[in-house]
C-alpha positions, 0 to 999 in steps of 0.5 A, spaced: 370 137 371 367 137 378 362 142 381 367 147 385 372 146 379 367 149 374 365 154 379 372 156 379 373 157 372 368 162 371 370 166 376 377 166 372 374 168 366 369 174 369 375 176 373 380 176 368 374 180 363 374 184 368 381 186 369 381 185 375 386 179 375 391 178 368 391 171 364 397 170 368 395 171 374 388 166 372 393 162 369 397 160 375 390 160 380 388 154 374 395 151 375 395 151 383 388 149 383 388 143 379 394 140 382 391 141 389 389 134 392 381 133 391 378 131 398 374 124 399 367 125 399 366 122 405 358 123 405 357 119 399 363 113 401 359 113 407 352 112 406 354 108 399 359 103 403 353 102 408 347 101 403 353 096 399 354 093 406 346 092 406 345 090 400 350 084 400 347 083 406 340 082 403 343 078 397 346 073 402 340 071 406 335 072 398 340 066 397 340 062 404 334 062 403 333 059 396 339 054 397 337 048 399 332 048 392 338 050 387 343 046 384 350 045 386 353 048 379 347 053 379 349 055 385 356 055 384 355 060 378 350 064 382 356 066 386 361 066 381 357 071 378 355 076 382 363 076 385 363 078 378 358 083 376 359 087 382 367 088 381 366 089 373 360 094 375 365 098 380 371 097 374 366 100 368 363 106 374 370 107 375 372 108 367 367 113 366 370 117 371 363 117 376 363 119 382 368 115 387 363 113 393 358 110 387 365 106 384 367 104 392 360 102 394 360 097 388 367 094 390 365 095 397 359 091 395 363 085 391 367 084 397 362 082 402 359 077 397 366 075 396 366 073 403 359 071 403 362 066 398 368 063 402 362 060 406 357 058 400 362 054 397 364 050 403 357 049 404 356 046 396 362 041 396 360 040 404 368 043 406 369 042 412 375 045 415 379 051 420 374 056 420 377 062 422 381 062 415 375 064 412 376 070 415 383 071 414 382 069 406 375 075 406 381 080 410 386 078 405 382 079 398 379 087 402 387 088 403 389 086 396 384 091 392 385 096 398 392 096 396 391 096 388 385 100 388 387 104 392 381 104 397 380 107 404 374 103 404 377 097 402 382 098 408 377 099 413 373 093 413 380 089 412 382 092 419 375 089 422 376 083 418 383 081 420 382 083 429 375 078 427 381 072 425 386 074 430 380 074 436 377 067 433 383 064 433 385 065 440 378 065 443 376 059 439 381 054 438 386 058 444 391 060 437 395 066 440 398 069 433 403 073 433 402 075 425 396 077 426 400 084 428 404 084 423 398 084 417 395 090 421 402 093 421 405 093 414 397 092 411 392 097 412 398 101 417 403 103 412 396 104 407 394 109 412 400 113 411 401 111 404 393 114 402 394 119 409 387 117 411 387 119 418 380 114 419 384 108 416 389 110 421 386 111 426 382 103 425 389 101 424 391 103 431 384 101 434 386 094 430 392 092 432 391 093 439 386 088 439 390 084 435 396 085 439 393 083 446 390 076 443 395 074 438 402 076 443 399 073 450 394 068 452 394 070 460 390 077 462 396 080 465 400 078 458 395 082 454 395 088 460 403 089 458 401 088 451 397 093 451 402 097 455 407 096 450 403 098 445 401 105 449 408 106 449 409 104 441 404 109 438 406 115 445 414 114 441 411 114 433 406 120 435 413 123 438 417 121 432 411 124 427 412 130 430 413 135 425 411 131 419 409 136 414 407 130 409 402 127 414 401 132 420 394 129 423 398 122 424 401 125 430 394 128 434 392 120 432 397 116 435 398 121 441 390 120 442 391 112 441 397 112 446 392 116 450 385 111 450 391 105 452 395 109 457 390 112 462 385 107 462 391 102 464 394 106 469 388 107 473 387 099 473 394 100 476 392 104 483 389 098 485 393 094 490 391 087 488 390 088 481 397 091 481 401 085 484 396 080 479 397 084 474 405 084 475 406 079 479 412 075 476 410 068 474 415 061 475 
């Protein structure tokens, strides 16, 4: 039982002793309260995802800089167990119902290694091979355990992670992915409205933007009417989500997302010459 929750019980019980409410009543308010969603600590997921990021960070380079000294097999195992330790450490903080930021940060933190590791392991066994497909594998295991968890957390950095990928393929091998969209869409997208996390569906919009005009078109007016297109998509699901009881923040989102595409798109417009660059039809 949480603080707020305790707090509200002995309210009940002096209440109730004092005849100021009856046993029904403080019933029924017990009911009506422990059914009430909890909300996310966002302060402590914030800070504790920041010093998991840093954390991770830190055991990367620790192990950078002994690598060279360290056997192959020890080497394989270092990674094998930290993976290991930071998930079972997130899944034991879990079971013992600790607050859900330290949990978070744990999981949060084996997903960085698990990242860390795609590359150490190429590097043991001297794999050499496409290398934003690290990213789509790091961008894949976050969406898994955002998905199985659940976790806003998780949900975000896949966000980052799969634009990463969609902007290392078509900037470094010209590799226009027209999946990369759909990841966003059905993976941390339909996530944010399963959780109806307004922060993972606000990352979710910003992602598939990016993701959109490098993945759908590989010329500058291209991408300028992908990004329109996609000003239009969140301007007719903002209008669809309209009234939305369930979900009511997804409107104000999407309408600000079309708004951030929109306006900045059409002041490029009231420029002649980028206007007819822009538009110009190409044989």
């Amino acid at each position: 039982m949480g603080k707020i929750e305790r707090h509200i019980q002995e309210k009940l019980e002096v209440w109730t002793a004092a005849g100021l409410i009856s046993p029904a009543q403080a019933h029924a308010i017990r009911a009506r309260e422990s059914d009430a969603k909890p909300r996310l600590p966002w302060g402590m997921v914030i800070f504790s995802g920041f010093g998991a990021v840093v954390l991770g960070l830190g055991v990367t380079l620790l192990f950078a800089y002994n690598w060279d000294q360290m056997h192959k097999f020890t080497k394989l195992a270092v990674v094998l167990g930290a993976l290991a330790a930071a998930h079972g450490t997130g899944l034991h903080l879990r079971r013992r119902a600790a607050p859900q930021g330290v949990a978070e940060a744990a999981w949060l933190l084996g997903t960085m290694l698990f990242g860390a590791g795609i590359w150490l392991v190429a590097q043991i066994y001297h794999i050499s091979a496409h290398y934003p497909d690290a990213f789509f594998v790091w961008a894949a295991g976050a969406l898994l355990l955002a998905w199985a968890l659940p976790s806003v957390a998780q949900g975000l950095l896949a966000t980052v992670l799969l634009a990463v990928w969609a902007c290392a393929e078509a900037g470094s091998f010209d590799h226009h992915l027209a999946v990369a969209p759909l990841w966003l869409v059905l993976g941390t997208g339909w996530l944010a409205w399963r959780l109806r996390s307004p922060v993972l569906l606000a990352a979710s919009a910003v992602s598939l933007a990016v993701a959109s005009a490098t993945g759908l078109s590989d010329t500058g007016s291209g991408a300028f009417l992908v990004l329109l297109g996609v000003s239009t998509l969140y301007g007719s699901l903002a209008w669809l989500a309209r009234g939305q009881h369930d979900f009511p923040a997804a409107q104000a989102i999407l309408s600000v997302s079309a708004m951030v595409l929109y306006f900045p798109l059409l002041f490029i417009l009231t420029f002649h010459n980028a206007a007819k660059d822009l538009l110009a039809r190409h044989p």
